[in-house]
N, C-alpha and C positions, 0 to 999 in steps of 0.2 A: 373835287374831280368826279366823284362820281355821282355823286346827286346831279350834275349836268350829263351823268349818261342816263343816270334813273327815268330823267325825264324826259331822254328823248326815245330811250327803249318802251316807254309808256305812248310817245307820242307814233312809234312803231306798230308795238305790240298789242299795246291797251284799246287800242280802238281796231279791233281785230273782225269788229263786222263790216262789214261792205257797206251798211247804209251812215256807219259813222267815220268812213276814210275817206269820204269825198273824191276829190281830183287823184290822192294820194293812191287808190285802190289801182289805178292802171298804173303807178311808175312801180310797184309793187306784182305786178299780175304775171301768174306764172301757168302760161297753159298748162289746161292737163289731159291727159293722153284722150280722154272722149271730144277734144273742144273740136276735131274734123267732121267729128259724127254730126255735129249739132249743126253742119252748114248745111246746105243745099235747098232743092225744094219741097223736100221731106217734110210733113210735121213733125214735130218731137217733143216727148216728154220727159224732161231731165227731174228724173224724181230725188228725193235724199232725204235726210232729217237737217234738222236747225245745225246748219254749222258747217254743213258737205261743201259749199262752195256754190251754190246753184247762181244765188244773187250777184257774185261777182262774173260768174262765167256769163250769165244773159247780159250784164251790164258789158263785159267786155267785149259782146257781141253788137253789141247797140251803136250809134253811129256814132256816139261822142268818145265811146272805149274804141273804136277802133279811128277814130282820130288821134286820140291820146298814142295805140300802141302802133299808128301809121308814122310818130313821129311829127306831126300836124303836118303834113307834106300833103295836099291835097292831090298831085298826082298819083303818090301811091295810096292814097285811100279813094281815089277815084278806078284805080283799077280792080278794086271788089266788084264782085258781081252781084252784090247784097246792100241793103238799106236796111241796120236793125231799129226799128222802135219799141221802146223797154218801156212797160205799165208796171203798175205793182199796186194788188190791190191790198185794201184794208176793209177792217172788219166796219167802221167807220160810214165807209160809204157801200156797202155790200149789202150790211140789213138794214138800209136805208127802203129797200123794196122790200117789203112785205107789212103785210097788216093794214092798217088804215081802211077795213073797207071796202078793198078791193082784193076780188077774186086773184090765184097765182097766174091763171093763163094772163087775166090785165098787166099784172108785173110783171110778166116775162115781157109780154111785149117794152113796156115803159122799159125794161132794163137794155133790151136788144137797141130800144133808138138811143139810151146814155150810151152804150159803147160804141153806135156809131158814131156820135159826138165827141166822146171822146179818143176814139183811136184818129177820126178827120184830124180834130185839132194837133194832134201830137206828129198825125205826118205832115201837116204844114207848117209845123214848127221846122219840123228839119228842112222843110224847103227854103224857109227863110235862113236858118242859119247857115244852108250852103252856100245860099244867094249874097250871102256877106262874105266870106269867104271868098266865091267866084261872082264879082259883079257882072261877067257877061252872059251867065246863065238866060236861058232861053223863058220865058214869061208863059204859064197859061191863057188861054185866046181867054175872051169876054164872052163867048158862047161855052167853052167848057166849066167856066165858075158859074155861072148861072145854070147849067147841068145840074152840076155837083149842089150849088144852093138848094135846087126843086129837088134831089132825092132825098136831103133832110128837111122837108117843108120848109127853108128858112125865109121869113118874111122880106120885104124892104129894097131897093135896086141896087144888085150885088153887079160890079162888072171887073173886079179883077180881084187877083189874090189874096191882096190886103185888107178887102174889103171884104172876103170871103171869111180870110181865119178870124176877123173880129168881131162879126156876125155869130161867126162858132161860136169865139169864145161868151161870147155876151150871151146866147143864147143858151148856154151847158150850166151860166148859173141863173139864170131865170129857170130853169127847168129844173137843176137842182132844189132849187125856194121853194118851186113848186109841189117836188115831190113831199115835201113836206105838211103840204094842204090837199091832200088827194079827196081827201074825206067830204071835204066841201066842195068837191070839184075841180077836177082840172081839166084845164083847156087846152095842155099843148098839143101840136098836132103830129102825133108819131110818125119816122118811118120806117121803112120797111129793114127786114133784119140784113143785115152785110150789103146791102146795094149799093149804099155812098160810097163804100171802101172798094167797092168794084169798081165805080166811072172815076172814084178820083184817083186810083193807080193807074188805072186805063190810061188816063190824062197823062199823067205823069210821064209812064216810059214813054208817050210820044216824042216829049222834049228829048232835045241831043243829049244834056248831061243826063239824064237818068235812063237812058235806052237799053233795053233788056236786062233792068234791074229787077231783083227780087224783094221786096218785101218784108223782112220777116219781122212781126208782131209778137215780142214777147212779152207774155200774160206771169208775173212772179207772183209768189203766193196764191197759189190756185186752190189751196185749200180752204182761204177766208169766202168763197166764193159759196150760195146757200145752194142748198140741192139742187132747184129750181133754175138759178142761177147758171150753174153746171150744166145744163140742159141744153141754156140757149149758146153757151158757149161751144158746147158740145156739138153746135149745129154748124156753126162760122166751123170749127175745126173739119167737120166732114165734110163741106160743100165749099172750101177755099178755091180760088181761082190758080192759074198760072201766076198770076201776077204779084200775090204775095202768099205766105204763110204763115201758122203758128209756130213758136217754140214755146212749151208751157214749164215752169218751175215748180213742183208741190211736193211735200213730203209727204210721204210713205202712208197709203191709207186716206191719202186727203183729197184722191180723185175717188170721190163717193157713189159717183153717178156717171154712168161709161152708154146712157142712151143718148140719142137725142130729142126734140121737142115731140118727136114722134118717137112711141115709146117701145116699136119694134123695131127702130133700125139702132140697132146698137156700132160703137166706134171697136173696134178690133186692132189690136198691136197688128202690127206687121204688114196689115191689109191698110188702116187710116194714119198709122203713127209708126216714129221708133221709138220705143220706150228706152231710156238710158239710166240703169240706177247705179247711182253714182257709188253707194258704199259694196254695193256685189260686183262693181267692174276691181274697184279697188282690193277688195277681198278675192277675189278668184285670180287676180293679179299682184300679188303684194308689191312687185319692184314698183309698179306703177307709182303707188302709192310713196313707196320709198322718197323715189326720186322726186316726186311731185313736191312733197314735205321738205325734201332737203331744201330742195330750190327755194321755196317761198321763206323758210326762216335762214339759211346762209344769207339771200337781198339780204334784208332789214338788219342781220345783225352788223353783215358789211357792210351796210350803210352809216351805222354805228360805229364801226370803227375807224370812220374816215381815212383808211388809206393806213390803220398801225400794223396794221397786217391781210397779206392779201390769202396767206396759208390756212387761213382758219375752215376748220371741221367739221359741222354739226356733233358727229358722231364721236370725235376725241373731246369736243366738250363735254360731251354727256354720253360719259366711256359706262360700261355696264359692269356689274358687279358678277363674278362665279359663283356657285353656288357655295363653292368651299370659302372665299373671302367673305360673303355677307353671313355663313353660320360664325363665324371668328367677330366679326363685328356684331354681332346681336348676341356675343359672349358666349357661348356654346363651349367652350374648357370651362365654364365653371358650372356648368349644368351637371347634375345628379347621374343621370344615364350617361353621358362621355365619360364623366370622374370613376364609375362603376368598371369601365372598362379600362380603361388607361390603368387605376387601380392595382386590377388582375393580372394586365399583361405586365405589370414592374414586375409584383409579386413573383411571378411565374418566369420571370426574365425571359417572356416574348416578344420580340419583335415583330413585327405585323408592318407591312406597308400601306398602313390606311392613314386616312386623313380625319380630321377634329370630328366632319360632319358624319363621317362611316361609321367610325367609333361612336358615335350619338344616337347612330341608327342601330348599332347590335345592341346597345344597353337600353333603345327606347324600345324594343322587339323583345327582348329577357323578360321586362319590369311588364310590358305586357301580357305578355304568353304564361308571365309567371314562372319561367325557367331560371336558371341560373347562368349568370354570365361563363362562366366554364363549359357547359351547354353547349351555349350559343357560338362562342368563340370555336372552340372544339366542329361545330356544324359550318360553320365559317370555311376552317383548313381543308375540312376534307369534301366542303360542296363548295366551292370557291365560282365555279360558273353559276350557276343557282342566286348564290347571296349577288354577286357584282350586277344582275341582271334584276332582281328585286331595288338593290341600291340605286339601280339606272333609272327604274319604274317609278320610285319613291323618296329621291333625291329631293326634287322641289319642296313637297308637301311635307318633308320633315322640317324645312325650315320654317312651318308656322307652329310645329310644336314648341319648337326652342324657348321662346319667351312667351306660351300660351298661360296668363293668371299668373306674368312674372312679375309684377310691380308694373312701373311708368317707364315712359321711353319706346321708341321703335321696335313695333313686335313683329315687324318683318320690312325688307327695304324694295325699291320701286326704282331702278334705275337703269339708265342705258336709253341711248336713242333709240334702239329696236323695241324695246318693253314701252317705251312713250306712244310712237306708235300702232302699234299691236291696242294699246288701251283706248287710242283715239279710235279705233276701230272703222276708219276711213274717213273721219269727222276734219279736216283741217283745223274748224276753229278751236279743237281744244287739245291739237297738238300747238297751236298759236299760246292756248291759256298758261297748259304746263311747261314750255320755254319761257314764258312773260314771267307767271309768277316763281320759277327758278330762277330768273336772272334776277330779280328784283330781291330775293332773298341772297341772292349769291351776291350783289353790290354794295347790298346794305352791309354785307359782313367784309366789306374794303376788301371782296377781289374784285381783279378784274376779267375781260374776257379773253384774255391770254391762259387764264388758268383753268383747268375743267370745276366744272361745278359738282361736289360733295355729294355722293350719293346719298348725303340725311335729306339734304336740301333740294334734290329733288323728288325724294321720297313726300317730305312735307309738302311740295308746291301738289305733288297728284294729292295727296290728303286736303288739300284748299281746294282746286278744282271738283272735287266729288261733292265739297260742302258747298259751291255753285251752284252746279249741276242742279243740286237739291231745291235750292234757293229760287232758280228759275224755274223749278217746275212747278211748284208752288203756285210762282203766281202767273204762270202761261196758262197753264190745264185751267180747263174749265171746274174741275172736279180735282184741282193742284193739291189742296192738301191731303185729301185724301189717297193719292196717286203716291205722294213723297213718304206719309205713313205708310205703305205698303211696301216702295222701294228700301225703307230703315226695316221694316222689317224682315222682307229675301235677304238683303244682304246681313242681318246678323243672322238669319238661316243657314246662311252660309259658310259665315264666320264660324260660328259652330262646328259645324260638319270638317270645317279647314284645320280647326287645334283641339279638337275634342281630342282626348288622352284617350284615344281606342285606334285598332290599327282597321278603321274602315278606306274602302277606296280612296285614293287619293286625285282632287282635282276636281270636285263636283260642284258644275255652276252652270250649269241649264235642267230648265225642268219641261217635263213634258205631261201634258194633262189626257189620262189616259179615259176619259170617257168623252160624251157630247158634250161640248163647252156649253155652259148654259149661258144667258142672255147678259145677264151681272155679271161673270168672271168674263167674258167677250168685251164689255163696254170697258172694262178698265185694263183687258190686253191692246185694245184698238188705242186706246188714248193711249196709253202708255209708251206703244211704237211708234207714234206721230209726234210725242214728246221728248223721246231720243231716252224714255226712262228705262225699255226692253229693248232688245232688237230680237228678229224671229228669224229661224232658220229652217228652211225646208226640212221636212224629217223625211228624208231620202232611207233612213233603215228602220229595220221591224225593231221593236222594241222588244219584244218577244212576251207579252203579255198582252191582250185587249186588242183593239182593231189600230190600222197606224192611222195615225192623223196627220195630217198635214205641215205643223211648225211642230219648233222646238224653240224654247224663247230664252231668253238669259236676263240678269240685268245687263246695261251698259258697260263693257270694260273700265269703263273711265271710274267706275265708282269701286273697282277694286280695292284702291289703295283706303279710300274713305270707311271700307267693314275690313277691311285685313284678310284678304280671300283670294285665288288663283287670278287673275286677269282672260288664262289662257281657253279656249273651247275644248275641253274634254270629256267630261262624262256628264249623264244625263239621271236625273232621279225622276221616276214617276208620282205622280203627285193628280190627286182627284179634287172636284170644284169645290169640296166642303173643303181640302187644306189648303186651295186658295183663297177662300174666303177666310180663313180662318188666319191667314197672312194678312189681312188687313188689318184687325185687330191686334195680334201678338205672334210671334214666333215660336212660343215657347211650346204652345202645344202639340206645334211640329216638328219640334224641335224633341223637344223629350219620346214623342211619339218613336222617331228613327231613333236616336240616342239609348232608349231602353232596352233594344231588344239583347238579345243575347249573343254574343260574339259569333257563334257558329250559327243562328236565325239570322245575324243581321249580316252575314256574306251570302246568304242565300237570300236576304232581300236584294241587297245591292246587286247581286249577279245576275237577280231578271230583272233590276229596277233601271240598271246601269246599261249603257251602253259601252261595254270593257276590250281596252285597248292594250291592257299589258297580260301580265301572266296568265296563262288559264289555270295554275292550277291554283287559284285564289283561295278556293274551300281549304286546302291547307295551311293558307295563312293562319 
């Protein structure tokens, strides 16, 4: 029974990119709150990292997604006001221009007449394919195809449509062949940059079916695209007609070049685009995101369960743990510091209304401070607002002490659809990954989806997804292993900082670089954010040391559970480009660096290092 759900939750989940769900990606598409932004005659640029959703929202814009989510009813996919055409480049054919040769002005041009060949071709694709749909569609005259033929120099006596797109296409790979012999000469005869795509829309909304339609050209993966490349794009984006537009897909950091072929008119948000970044809409919005998530994994699981129940939750399957049930599950009554207290209050026949986890925290506060549990307890009664307000502060972060260098087994747990979330950090695909490989671990163990799934179990699926995570960035980044050595090493920096046996701040997982970034700590924060390995956050507050700089970086959420370290955004360590270089080879010697100081040195580090959201009166601690 369930190896036939196994397979079809794979055939769901597992193929949870957009370019591997085929037709399946629209009966699965679940708008999300920016998909109105992205209509009109605006350009737009839908920025995100690998995984935000960009490739399925421009595909569900495109004419064949919105056939699909028209219902294939051609009347109501005839009452858009829009025509999307979806490209998506590859690295493949992108630095196919350059070298050989020839100067970058010769390539820009050769590249400027391949995209008018190839965006023609792709809108007369759609023309054909409506034209089979609707046979009485109205025909371009035999004067506008030979137009349209003379603004891509194409040779030979073109007199209607069909003869037109197969001219295109014949001639996109002669030109392609060609570019390959540039060095020996090439003879094709360019034209000029965006003209085709001006007379042959022009053409277009003449006819009845497409009368005051728009256009929109969307360009995916715009970061594969070469500087240069960028340029001329750059240009089509700033000098579009009424008639169509751009919408572009690129993650973060991958629009390199914001001129155009002239290298003082630059493209300006607001003024030539809307820029829409998909994980700070999500982030400055969480329901957004909430609801977005629900929706795309409740389909597929309800698809899954054909109809055995229509009640099903996301969120009661994947119920969250308190912090008091997961200190009891990671055994916390047999740890040293709880026993110490429990201990004294029999002894003493106290009764106390605390719970496993509080009692772990006065005995891990004693064995620190080196007081005695009598002390403590004693400071407990008679400051009882004091302690419940440190306990509130420090609640989370004692539960990585519990099992920190306690043998094997889960030394801290990852569960709850909000904690899922939260770590996907607006990424869809790998709140897709940690529901897939939860369920698939939750099946194999003969339940089914009637029952929640085991906070171990989806503790261990975020634990697989981090060793992902890792796995792709390897071999995506150009500089991948180097990039993944550096992320193993923050995050056991961190790890560190999270169960070290000292009572330093609790929750520190962004670092901020308190001098001028130099060129090498730059090149591997830039990759790093286009690789989904950091993400960077405005540093909107003074740190209160050195000049403010601009970001504040963290690793990825998603790779919490993978070093055993907070998920959450809280405090901030400063850190200089020798200890981030010095993260690329090893942790330890930044590790032991903060680690050695001396309890009352290192809350006076952490108090200007940190950006401190709980007690002030810390220096106490």
């Amino acid at each position: 029974m369930n190896e036939e759900k196994l397979e079809k939750l794979n055939a769901m989940f597992g193929t949870y990119r957009a370019e591997w769900l085929n037709n399946k990606i629209f009966k699965f598409f679940a708008v999300p709150s920016y998909f109105a932004e992205l209509k009109g005659n605006r350009p737009c640029v839908l920025q995100g990292g690998r995984g935000t959703g960009k490739t399925t929202v421009l595909r569900g814009l495109s004419y064949k997604g919105q056939w699909a989510l028209c219902n294939q009813d051609i009347n109501v996919f005839d009452s858009n006001d829009f025509v999307g055409i979806y490209l998506r480049f590859n690295t493949n054919h992108t630095h196919a221009f350059e070298g050989a040769g020839a100067d970058r002005r010769q390539w820009q041009r050769i590249f400027a007449h391949y995209l008018n060949l190839l965006i023609c071709k792709e809108i007369l694709q759609f023309v054909e394919w409506h034209k089979n749909i609707a046979p009485d569609d109205e025909e371009l005259s035999r004067q506008a195809c030979k137009l349209i033929a003379a603004t891509l120099n194409l040779e030979g006596e073109i007199n209607t449509r069909i003869e037109l797109y197969e001219e295109i296409e014949l001639s996109m790979y002669k030109f392609q062949a060609a570019i390959n012999n540039i060095a020996d000469g090439m003879t094709v005869k360019l034209s000029m940059q965006s003209e085709p795509i001006n007379v042959l829309t022009q053409k277009l909304v003449e006819l009845s079916q497409f009368d005051e339609k728009m256009f929109y050209i969307m360009m995916d993966e715009y970061e594969n695209l070469t500087d240069d490349e960028q340029e001329v794009v750059n240009t089509y984006l700033k000098h579009n007609n009424k008639r169509y537009t751009f919408k572009i897909g690129v993650r973060e950091l991958g629009w390199r070049v914001k001129n155009t072929l002239n290298p003082d008119e630059l493209l300006t948000s607001m003024a030539d685009y809307a820029l829409i970044p998909i994980e700070d809409n999500f982030y400055n919005n969480e329901k957004l995101f909430v609801d977005f998530a629900t929706e795309v994994c409740e389909q597929r699981i309800q698809a899954l369960m054909e109809g055995e129940s229509e009640n099903y939750k996301i969120e009661q399957a994947f119920a969250p743990l308190s912090y008091e049930d997961e200190a009891i599950l990671l055994k916390v009554e047999s740890h040293k510091n709880y026993l110490a207290v429990k201990d004294y209050l029999e002894h003493k026949g106290k009764k106390l209304d605390l719970t496993p986890l509080y009692m772990f925290t006065l005995g891990y506060w004693a064995e620190k401070e080196s007081r005695s549990i009598e002390d403590i307890v004693t400071e407990y009664e008679t400051q009882t607002a004091f302690w419940n307000q440190r306990y509130d502060n420090y609640k989370y972060s004692m539960l990585f002490k519990i099992r920190s260098g306690r043998g094997s087994g889960l030394k801290k747990y990852y569960a709850g659809w909000s904690t899922i979330l939260k770590m996907a950090n607006g990424n869809i695909r790998y709140v897709l990954e940690m529901v897939y490989h939860s369920y698939v671990k939750h099946l194999s163990s003969d339940l089914g989806f009637e029952t929640p799934v085991p906070p171990r179990l989806q503790t261990e699926a975020a634990y697989d997804v981090g060793g992902i995570m890792l796995q792709d960035l390897e071999q995506e980044a150009k500089n991948g292993y180097k990039l993944s050595k550096l992320v193993i090493n923050i995050g056991s920096f961190f790890n560190q900082l999270a169960t070290d046996s000292d009572n330093t701040a609790p929750e520190i997982t962004e670092f901020y670089i308190e001098e001028e970034i130099t060129p090498e700590v730059d090149e591997y924060l830039k990759s790093g954010v286009m690789h989904m390995a950091f993400i960077r956050m405005p540093n909107t507050k003074n740190s209160g040391i050195g000049a403010t700089k601009d970001f504040l970086y963290s690793l990825h959420p998603a790779f919490a559970a993978r070093f055993v370290y907070s998920f959450r955004r809280k405090r901030k360590i400063v850190i200089t480009n020798n200890d981030f270089m010095s993260l690329t080879v090893s942790h330890k010697q930044l590790t032991e660096r903060v680690l050695s100081r001396k309890p009352k040195k290192r809350v006076e580090f952490l108090k200007s290092a940190l950006q401190l959201t709980f007690l002030d009166n810390v220096e106490d601690d």
